[in-house]
N, C-alpha and C positions, 0 to 999 in steps of 0.2 A: 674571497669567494666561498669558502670552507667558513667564513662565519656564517656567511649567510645562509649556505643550506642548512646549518646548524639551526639558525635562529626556523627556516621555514619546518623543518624536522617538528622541530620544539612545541610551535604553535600550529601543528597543521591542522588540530582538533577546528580551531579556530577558522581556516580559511574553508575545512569541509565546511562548516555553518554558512562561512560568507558567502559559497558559492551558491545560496540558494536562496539569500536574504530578500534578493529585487522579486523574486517570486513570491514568496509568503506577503511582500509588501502591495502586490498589484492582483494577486489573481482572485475569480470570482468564483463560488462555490461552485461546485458542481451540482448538478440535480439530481442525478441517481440515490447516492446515499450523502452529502455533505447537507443538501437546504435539507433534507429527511430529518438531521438529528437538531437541526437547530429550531426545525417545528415541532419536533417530540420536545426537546429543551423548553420551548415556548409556552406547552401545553402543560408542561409539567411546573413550571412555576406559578402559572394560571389560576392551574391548580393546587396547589401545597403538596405535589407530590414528591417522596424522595425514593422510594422502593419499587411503586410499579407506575409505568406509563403507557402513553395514550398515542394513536397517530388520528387527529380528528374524531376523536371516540372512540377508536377502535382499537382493541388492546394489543400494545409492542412489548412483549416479551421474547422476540428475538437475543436482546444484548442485554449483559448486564447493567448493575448502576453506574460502574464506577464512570466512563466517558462520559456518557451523559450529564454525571454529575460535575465534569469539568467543563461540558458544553452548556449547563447552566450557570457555574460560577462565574465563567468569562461575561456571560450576557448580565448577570449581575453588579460585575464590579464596573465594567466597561459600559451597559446602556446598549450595547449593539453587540453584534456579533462580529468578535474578532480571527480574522484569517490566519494575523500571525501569532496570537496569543494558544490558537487551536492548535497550528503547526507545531508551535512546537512539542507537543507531545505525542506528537509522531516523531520527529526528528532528530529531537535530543535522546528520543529512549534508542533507534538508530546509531547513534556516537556511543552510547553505553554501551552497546553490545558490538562494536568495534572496538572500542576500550578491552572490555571484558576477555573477548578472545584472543587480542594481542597481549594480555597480561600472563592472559591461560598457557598463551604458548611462547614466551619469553625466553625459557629455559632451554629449547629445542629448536628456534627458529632467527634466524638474524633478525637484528633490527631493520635491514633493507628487504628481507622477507615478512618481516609484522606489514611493512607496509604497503608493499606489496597485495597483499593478503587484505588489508583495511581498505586499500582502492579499487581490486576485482568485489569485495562485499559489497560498497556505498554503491557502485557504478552498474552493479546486475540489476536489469532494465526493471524487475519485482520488487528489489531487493528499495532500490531507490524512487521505485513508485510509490510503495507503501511508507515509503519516508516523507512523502508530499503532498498527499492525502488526506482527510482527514476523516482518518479510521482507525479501532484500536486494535488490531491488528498487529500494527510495530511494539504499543504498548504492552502485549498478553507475549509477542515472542521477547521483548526483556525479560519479564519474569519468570521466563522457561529458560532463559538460560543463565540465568542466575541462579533459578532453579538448580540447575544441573552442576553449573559449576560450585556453587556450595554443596555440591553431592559429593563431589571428586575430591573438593577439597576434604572434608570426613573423610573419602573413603581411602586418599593418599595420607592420611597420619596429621595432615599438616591443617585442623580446622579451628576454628577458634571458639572462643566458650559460645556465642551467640548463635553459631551457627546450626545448632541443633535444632534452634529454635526459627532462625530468619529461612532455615529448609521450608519447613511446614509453609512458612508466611507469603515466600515468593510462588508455590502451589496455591497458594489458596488467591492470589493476588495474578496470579493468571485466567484462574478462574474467574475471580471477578471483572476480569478485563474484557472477556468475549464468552465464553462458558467453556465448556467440557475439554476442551484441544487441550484447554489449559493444564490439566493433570493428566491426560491420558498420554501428553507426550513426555513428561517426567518420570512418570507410573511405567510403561511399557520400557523406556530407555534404561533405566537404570537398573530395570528388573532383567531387564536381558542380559544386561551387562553383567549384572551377578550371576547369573545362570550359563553365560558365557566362562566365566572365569570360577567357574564350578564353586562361587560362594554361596552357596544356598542358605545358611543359618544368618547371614548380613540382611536378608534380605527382611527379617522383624526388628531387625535394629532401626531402620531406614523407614522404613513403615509401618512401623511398630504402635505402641499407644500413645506415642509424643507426639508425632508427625498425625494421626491421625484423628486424635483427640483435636488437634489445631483447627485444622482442614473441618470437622464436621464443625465445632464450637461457633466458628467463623461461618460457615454455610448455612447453620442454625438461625442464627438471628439474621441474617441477610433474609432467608424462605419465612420465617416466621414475621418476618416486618413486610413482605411482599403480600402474605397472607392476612395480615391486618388489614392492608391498605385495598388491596386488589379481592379478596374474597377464592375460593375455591376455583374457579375458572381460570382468573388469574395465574393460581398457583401449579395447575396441570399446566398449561401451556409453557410454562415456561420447566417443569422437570420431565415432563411425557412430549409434547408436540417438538419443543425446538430443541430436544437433545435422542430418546429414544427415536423419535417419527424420523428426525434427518438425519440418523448415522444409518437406518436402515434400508428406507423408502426412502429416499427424501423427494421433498413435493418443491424445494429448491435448488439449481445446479445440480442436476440428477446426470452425472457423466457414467462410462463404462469405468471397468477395471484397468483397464491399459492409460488413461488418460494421461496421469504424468509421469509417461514415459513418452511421450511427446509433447508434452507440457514444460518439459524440463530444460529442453532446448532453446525454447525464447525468452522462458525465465529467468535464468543464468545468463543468458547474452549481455556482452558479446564474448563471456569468459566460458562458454559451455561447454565449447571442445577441447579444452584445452584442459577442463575439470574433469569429464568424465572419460577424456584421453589418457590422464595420470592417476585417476582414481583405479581405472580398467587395468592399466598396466601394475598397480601398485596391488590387485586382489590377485592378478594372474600369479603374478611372483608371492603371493602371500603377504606381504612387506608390513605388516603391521605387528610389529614385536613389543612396543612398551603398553602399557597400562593405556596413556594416554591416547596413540594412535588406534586400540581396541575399543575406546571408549566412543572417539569421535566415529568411527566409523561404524559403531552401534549406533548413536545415537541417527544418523542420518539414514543409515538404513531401515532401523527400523521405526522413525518416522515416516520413511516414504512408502513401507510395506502397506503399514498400519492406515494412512490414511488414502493410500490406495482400494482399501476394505469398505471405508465408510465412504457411504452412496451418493452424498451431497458434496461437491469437487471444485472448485476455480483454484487457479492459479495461487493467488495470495495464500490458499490454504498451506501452503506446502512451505511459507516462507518458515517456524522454527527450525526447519534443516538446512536452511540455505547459508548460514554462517560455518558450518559443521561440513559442507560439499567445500567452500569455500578455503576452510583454515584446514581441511585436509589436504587440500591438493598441496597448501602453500609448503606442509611438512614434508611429502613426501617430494616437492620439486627438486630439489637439490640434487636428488636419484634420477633425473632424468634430462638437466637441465643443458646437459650433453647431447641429448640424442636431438635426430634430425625430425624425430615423428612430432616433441615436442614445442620446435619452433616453427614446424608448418600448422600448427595448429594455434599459437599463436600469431604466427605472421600473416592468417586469412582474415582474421578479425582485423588486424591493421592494415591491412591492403585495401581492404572495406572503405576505412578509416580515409583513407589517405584520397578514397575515390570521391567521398564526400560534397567536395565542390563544385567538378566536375559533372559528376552524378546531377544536383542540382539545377546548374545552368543547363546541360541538358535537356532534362528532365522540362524547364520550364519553359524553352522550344515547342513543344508539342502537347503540352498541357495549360490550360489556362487559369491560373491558379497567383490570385493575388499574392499569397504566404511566400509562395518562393521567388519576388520581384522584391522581397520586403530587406532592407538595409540588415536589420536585425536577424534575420533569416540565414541573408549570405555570411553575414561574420563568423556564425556559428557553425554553418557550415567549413569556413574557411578555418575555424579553431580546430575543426576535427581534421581536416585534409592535412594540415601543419604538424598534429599530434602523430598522426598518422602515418607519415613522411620522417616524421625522428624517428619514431617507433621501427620502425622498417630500414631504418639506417643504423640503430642500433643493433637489432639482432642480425643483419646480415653481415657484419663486422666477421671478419675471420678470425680475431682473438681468443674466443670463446671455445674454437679447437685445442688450443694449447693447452687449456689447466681448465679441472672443474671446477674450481674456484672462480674463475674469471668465466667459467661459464654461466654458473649462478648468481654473479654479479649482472651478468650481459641480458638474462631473461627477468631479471626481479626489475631491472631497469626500465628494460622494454613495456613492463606490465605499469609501472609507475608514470611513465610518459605517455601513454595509452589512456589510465585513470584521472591523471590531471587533465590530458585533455577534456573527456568525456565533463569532467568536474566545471570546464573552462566556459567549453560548451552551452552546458547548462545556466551557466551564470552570463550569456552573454544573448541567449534565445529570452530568458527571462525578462528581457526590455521590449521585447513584440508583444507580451501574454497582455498588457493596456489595449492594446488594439485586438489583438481576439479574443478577449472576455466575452463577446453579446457570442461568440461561439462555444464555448468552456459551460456556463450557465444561465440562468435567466433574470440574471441580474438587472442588466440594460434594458431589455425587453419592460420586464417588470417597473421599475421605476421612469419607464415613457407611458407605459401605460397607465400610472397611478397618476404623472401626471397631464394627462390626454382624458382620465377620469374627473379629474377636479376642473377641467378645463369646461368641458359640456356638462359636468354634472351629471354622469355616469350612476345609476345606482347598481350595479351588478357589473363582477367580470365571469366570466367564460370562458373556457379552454376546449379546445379539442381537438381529441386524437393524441395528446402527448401526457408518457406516462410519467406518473407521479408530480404533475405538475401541481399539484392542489397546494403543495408545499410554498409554493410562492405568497402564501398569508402571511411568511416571516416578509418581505417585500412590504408589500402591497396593504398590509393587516386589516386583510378580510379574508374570507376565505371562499376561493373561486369555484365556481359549478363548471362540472365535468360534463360537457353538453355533447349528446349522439346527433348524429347525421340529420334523422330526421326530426328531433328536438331542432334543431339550428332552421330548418327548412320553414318549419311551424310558425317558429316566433320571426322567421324574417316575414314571412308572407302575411300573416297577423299583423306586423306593424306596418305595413303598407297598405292595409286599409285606415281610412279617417277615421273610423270610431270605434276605434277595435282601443281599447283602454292599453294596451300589449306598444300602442303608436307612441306613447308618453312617454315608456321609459327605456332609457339609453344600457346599452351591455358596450363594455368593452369584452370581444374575443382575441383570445392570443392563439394561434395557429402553427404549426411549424414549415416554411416555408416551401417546402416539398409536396405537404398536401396538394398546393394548386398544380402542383407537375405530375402527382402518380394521380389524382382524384379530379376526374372532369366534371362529378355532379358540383361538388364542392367550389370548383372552379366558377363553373355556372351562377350558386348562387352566391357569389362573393364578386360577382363580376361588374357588377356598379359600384362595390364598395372602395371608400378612401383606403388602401391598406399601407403601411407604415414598416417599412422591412426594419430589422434592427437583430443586425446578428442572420443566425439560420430562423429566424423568428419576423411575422408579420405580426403586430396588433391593430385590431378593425374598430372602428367607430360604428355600433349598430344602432 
């Protein structure tokens, strides 16, 4: 028995991966920003671009190159767009930066605490969204915290000759991941840190003319190759509109100042209380005495100050501090692994847990809802109800009175049996995502309608009312008109005359299902037509 948790210990890098694999293998893009970048991808090969891109013509300097440039590779080597090929550079940089902090905190933390610590990270509902995604987002907070942790390392004695150099590199490789977050949460963190611990003259060593000489060298040819390709406009948009305009004003995600601080509660879920329970207790008592525990709890702090400031806000924004909310708590748990406040704040999240099933078949009493009738549904359910139910028999154990040891054994436990579940979960919902993809994106939609277009001989598709669907050219490869209300009215009633020339040619319209429930005109004039549901989506034969 002790082999084998050894051998699970050993490779659990491994089974984090597996537990996500039937996912990355089955799911269909999303359409908000997933089909977004693989039609920027699209556009950009089209065109020979490597610097600056296109969305239909119109110029995307939101994000840097570098994703993109991995979302053209893949369509290059592969012919299509790969899910799992994309995944994984969400996922794997995810496992680094659980690597990275269990490495970080090896010396101060058990090893039933690293991992502990590794399955409240992977398992925070943000934390492991942005692991499944495909956004670079996980990719720009790797290099923020490699970033930082080659800071520590210089700045604890203990760095290697490279790392003066791979400092600058992992800043500037942040940056090129998403833009600005990328140094500003390196830049403010480290600098406080030294302004904390009253080293002011460290602070030109660190970014100094090594570090910054890098960082601009590198930014240089990136702006000046963007400026070739893209011209003046180009190049404002991308250092004035989507870095100055959205930390100030921003004309996207424009939240209050207070945001995450109620943001932070379902981001971190279901480990929130239990984090900012022990984080609270641990500032009340001061409890941060080494180098390390002053560092991490600058660093999350003053992440969360800082981009509580800047005016453009979602959730994901907030994820480089979420490792750092996360592997503080793990340090200071030992300190309280005793108390009673700590394992009711634990044990509500698993009582949750354990309601799961029950919740479900409930739930599906009184609501009429295919997903929770579905085999694959219930199991996952019944994974968490089981994880649930250990979890909640582990910590309510009386042992954990006796000795703090066995106390910190009793909660690193409960957290681990809680995260495998969660982990189990995941890997076993994962065999429904085949059957709700035509929900997910418009994947299914799209290739019934391309072939319902070759079928009649379609010359034109159509959409409307749903945003951002133009993207579905990667699909479909054309590129569909965004048709209004009274455009649709026009050309129906045009082709309903005999000689109206408008009578010859056939549009497929793709709609979103809802339309004919919240819109009665629409309803009306679609009321003779064949419609074709497929997903939350109809496509029409016009």
């Amino acid at each position: 028995m002790n082999r084998f948790l050894s051998l699970i210990v050993k490779y659990r890098y491994l089974l984090y991966f597996l537990a996500v694999v039937p996912m990355f293998l089955t799911r269909d893009f999303t359409r908000n920003n997933e089909l977004r970048y693989m039609s920027i991808a699209d556009e950009a090969i089209r065109n020979g671009s490597l610097f600056t891109f296109t969305n239909h013509g119109i110029h995307y300097a939101d994000k840097p190159p570098l994703y993109l440039w991995i979302v053209m590779a893949g369509k290059m080597i592969f012919g299509t767009h790969s899910m799992f090929f994309l995944a994984l550079f969400s996922y794997i940089p995810a496992l680094v930066i659980l690597w990275i902090m269990g490495r970080w905190t090896r010396n101060v933390v058990s090893q039933q605490g690293r991992i502990a610590g590794e399955l409240m990270l992977l398992t925070s509902v943000f934390f492991i969204g942005s692991a499944v995604v495909l956004r670079m987002d996980m990719l720009m907070n790797m290099f923020i915290v490699l970033s930082l942790y080659t800071f520590f390392r210089m700045y604890s004695g203990k760095e290697k000759r490279r790392d003066k150099w791979m400092f600058p590199l992992y800043v500037f490789m942040a940056i090129f991941s998403k833009g600005p977050v990328g140094i500003l949460v390196p830049l403010v963190t480290t600098i406080t840190f030294l302004v904390v611990k009253r080293d002011f003259r460290s602070i030109a060593k660190y970014w100094g003319l090594r570090t910054l000489s890098v960082i601009i060298a590198l930014c240089a040819v990136w702006f000046t190759s963007a400026y070739l390709e893209g011209g003046d406009e180009y190049i404002n948009n991308l250092l004035f509109n989507q870095t100055i305009n959205r930390a100030v004003d921003s004309f996207h995600h424009k939240e209050p100042f207070y945001y995450y601080m109620i943001a932070i509660w379902y981001s971190l879920a279901p480990w929130a209380f239990l984090i900012v329970g022990v984080l609270a207790a641990g500032l009340i008592k001061r409890g941060a005495s080494t180098d390390l525990e002053k560092f991490f709890l600058t660093s999350l702090l003053s992440t969360f100050i800082m981009l509580s400031f800047v005016s453009s806000k979602i959730q994901i924004y907030m994820l480089p501090a979420f490792a750092f909310f996360v592997f503080m708590t793990v340090i200071w748990l030992p300190k309280y692994s005793g108390k009673l406040f700590a394992r009711l704040l634990i044990g509500f999240p698993a009582a949750l847990l354990a309601l799961a099933l029950p919740g479900a078949l409930i739930t599906s009493l009184f609501i009429e809802e295919p997903a929770l009738k579905n085999v694959w549904v219930i199991a996952a359910t019944a994974v968490l109800s089981v994880a649930g139910v250990f979890a909640l028999r582990q910590l309510l154990s009386g042992r954990w009175k006796s000795d703090a040891a066995v106390a910190e054994k009793s909660l690193n436990r409960t957290i681990i049996t809680m995260g495998a579940g969660l982990l189990a979960a995941i890997f076993t919902i994962s065999f429904f995502i085949p059957e709700y993809n035509p929900n997910i994106g418009m994947g299914a939609v799209s290739r019934e309608a391309k072939a319902a277009a070759e079928e009649h001989g379609a010359m034109r598709y159509m959409y409307y009312n749903i945003p951002r669907a133009e993207n579905i050219d990667v699909y479909i490869g054309a590129l569909p008109q965004d048709v209004s209300k009274e455009e649709l009215r026009e050309r129906i009633e045009a082709a309903a005359t005999p000689d109206h020339e408008a009578a010859e040619e056939r549009i497929i319209l793709i709609l979103m299902q809802s339309e004919l429930e919240k819109d009665a005109d629409i309803k009306d004039l679609l009321a003779d037509k064949e419609k074709h549901p497929v997903g939350y989506f109809y496509y029409v034969v016009l």
